[in-house]
One Martini backbone bead per residue (centre of mass of N, CA, C, O) as a GRO file, in nm:
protein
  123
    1UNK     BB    1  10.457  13.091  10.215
    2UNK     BB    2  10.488  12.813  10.092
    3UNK     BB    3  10.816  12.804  10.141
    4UNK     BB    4  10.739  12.766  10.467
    5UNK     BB    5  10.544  12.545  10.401
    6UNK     BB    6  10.437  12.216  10.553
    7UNK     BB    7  10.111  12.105  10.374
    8UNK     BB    8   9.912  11.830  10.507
    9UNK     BB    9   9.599  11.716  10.388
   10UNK     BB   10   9.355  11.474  10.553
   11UNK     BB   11   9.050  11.385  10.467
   12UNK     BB   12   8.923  11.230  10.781
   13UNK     BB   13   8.936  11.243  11.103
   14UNK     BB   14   8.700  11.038  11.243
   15UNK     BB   15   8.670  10.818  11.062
   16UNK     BB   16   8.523  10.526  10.983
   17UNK     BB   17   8.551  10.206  10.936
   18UNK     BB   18   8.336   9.888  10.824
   19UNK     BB   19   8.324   9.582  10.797
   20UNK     BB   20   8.217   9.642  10.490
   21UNK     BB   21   8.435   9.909  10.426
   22UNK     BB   22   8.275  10.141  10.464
   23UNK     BB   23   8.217  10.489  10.577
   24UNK     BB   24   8.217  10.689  10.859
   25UNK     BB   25   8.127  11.021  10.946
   26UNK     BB   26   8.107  11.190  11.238
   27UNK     BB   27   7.918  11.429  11.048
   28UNK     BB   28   7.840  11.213  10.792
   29UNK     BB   29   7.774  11.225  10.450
   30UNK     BB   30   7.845  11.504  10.366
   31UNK     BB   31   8.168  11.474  10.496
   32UNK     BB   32   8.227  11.231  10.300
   33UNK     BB   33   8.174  11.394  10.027
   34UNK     BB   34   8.362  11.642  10.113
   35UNK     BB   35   8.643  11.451  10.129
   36UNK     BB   36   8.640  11.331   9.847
   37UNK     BB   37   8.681  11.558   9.690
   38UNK     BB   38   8.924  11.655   9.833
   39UNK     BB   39   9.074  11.388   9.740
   40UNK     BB   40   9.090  11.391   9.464
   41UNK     BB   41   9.224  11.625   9.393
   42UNK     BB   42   9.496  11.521   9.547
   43UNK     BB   43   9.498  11.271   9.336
   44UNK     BB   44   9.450  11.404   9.028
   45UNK     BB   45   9.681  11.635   9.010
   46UNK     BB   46   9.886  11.365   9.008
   47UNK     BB   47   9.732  11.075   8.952
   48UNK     BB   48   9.824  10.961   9.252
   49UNK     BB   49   9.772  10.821   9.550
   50UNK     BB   50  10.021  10.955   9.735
   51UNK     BB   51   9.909  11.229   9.786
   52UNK     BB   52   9.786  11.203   9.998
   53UNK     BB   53   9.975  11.100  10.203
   54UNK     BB   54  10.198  11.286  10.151
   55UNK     BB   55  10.097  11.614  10.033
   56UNK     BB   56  10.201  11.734   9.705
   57UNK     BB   57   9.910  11.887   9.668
   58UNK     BB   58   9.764  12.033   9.888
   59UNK     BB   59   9.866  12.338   9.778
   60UNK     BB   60   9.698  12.321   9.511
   61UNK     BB   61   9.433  12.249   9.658
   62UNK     BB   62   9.327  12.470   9.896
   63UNK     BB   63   9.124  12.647   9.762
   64UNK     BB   64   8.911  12.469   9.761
   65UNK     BB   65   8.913  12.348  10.048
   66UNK     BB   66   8.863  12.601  10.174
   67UNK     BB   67   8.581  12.671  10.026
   68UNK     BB   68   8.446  12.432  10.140
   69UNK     BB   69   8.478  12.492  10.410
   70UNK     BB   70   8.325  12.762  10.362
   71UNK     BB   71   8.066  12.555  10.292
   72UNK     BB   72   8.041  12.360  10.502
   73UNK     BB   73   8.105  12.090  10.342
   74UNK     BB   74   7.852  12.121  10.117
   75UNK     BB   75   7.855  11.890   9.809
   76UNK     BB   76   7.746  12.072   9.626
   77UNK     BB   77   8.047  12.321   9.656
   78UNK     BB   78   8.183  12.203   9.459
   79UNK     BB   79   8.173  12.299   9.139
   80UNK     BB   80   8.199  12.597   9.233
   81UNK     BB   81   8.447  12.579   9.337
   82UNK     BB   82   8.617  12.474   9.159
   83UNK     BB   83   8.554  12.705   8.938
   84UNK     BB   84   8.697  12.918   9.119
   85UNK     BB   85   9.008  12.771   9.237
   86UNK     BB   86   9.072  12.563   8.960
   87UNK     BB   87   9.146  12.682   8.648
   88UNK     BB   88   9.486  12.702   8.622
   89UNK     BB   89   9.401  12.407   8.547
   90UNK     BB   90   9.369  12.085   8.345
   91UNK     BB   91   9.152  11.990   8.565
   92UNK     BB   92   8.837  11.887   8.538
   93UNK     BB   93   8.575  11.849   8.725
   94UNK     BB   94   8.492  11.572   8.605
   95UNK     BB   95   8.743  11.391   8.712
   96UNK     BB   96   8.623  11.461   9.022
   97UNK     BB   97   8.352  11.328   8.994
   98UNK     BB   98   8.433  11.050   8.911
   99UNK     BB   99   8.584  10.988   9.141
  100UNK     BB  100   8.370  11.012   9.371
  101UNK     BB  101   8.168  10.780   9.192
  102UNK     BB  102   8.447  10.541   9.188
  103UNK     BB  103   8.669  10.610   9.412
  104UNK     BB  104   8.603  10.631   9.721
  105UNK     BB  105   8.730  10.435   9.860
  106UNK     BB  106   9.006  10.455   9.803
  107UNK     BB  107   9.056  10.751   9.911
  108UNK     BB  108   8.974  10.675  10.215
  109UNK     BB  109   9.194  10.456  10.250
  110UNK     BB  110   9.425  10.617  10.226
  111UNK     BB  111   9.343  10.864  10.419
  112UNK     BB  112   9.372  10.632  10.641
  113UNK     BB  113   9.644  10.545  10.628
  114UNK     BB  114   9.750  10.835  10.667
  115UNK     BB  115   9.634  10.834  10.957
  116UNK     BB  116   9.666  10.861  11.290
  117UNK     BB  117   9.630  10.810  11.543
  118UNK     BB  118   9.427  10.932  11.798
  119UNK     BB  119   9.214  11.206  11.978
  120UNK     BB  120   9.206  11.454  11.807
  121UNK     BB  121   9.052  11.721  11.593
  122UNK     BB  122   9.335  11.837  11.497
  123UNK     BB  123   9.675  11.695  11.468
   0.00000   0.00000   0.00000
């Protein structure tokens, strides 16, 4: 199917920049922390903060995203999500953890950029 599916996944859905730079999603804290995971992922994979805009990772990222999805994007079922659907990669859960704690905001706004205006989500 992959080969037929041109996927790109951008996990930000309704969220807004706030004047001090931080970022609130519509559904709370919860669903920024568990965006920010899908967000690293996608961007740890290549490397490359342009996965996220690009979505050159998506593909590769979708276990874990899915996973997390199905765990009501619950921020605690990171690390078990990840280590059951992404052992296959080089990349330890450990990169994806720092990611989250020290470059939140990058892949944020990333994401922010890749989003265009929009009306509902998904778009």
């Amino acid at each position: 199917m992959a080969a037929i599916i041109d996927l790109k996944l951008v996990a930000y859905g309704n969220t807004q920049q706030n004047t001090d730079g931080s970022f609130t999603c519509q559904h709370g804290e919860g669903e920024c922390a568990s965006d920010v995971l899908e967000l690293c992922t996608e961007y740890k994979l290549s490397g490359n903060l342009d996965s996220i805009s690009s979505g050159d990772t998506s593909m590769a990222a979708w276990p874990f995203i899915l996973c997390m999805e199905e765990a009501e994007g619950e921020p605690s079922a990171g690390p078990s999500c990840y280590e059951s659907t992404m052992n296959s990669t080089a990349l330890p859960w450990s990169v994806i953890s720092d990611c989250a704690a020290n470059e939140a905001d990058v892949v944020q706004t990333a994401a922010m950029k890749a989003t265009p205006s929009h009306d509902y989500v998904p778009w």
